[in-house]
N, C-alpha and C positions, 0 to 999 in steps of 0.2 A: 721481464729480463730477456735482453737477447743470447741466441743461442751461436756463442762462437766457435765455427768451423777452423780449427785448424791444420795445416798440413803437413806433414813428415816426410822426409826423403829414403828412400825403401833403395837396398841392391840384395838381390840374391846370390849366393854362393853358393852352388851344389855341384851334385856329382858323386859318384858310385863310393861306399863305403874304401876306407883307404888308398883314394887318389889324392889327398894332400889338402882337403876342404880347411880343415882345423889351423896346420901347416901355414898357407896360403894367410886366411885369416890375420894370423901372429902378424904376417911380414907387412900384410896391408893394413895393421892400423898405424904402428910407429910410421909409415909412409906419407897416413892420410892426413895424421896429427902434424908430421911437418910442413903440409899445405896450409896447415890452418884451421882444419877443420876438426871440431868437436865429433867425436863417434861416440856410439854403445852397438850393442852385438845384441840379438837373440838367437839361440842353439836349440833347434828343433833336436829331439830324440824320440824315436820309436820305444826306447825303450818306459816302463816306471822307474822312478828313483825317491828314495826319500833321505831328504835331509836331516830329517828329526832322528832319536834313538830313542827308545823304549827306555824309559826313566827320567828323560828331561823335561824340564818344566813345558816348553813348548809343545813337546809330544803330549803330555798328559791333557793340553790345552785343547787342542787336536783330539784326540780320541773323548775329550768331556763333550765336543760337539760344538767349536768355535767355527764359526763360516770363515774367517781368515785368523792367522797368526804370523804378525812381526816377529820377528827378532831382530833386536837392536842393539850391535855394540857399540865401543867408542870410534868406530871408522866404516862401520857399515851397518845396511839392514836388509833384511831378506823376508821378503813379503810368501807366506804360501799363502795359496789359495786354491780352495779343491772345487773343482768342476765334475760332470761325468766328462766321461773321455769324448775326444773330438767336438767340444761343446763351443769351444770358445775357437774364433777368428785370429787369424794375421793381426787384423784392423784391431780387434779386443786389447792385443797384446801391446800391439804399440801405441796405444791409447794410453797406457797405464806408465809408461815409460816417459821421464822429461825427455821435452823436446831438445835435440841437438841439428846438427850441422846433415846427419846420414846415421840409419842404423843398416848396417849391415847383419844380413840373415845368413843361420848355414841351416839349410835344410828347406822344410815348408815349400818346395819347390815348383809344387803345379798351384801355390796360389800368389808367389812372386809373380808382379807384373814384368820384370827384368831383369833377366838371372846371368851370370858364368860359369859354366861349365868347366871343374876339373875334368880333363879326361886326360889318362896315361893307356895306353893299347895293353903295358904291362902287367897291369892288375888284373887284367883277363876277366872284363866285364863290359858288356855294350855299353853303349853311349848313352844316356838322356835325351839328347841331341836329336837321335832318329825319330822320336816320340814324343817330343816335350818342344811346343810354339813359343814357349816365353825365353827359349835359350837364345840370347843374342849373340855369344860370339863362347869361345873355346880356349882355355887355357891348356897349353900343352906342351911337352917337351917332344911332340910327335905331329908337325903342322901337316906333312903330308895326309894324316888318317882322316883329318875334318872336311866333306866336300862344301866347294863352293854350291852353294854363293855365302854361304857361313862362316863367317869372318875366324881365322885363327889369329891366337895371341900368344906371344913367348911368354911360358908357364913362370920361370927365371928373372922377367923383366919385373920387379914387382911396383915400380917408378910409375911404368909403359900402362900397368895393368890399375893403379890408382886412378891416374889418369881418364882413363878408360870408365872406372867409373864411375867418377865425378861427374864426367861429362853426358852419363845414360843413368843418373839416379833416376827413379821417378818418386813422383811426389803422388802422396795419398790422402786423401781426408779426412779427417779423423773427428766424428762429432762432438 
């Protein structure tokens, strides 16, 4: 049996807790969708969250000692799967993910090959920017604060900024 590599188109979206990551997101997918292009999302969090409640059939599935648990309605499903923390990959995640057209990331930032940086001065939080090599270019309503040679982008523009990164997806492979 051969083993088929296939490839994924990866963009990163980061940038400093409420400079508009999530925000931005909304405006670029109906954007991307009118190109043509099929999307899905993954939302990196620092934080734990859990989906289940303490008395649902899922949770008790869960706490009997299931390695994964679906849940399936009539319009969706939602796969957990427990890892220890920081165990699994970028590349893990979107592995498990149908292929589409671009998934765009928010968060996961130093292991995006190709990222956009929200940055507002107003949030009163340093840049990415000055410390992070995978940032290519700057969303901002503040073009003056990003030095060259680091491309700024109208924060606003959100047509300008699809665009943008249709054209700088990168493609990853995925075993």
């Amino acid at each position: 049996m051969t083993n088929t590599i296939r490839h994924q188109a990866i963009f990163g979206i980061t940038g400093r807790s409420g400079s508009g990551k999530t925000h931005l997101v909304a405006r670029l997918l109906p954007a991307l969708s009118a190109k043509g292009l099929r999307v899905s999302t993954i939302k990196h969090t620092h934080h734990s969250i859990d989906i289940d409640k303490p008395g649902k059939d899922s949770f008790v599935h869960r706490e009997a000692g299931a390695s994964e648990v679906m849940l399936a309605t009539p319009d969706r499903w939602v796969l957990q799967h427990h890892q220890p923390a920081n165990f699994f990959t970028l590349t893990d995640l979107v592995s498990r993910m149908e292929p589409v057209d671009l998934i765009l990331i928010e968060g996961f930032h130093t292991t995006v090959p190709a990222c956009l940086e929200i940055y507002r001065p107003c949030v009163g939080k340093d840049p990415l920017f000055k410390t992070q090599n995978n940032i290519i270019a700057v969303a901002t309503d503040t073009p003056e604060a990003v030095p060259a040679p680091l491309r700024a982008l109208d924060l606003n523009n959100t047509d300008a900024l699809a665009d943008f990164i249709i054209e700088r997806a990168v493609q990853i492979p995925l075993g």
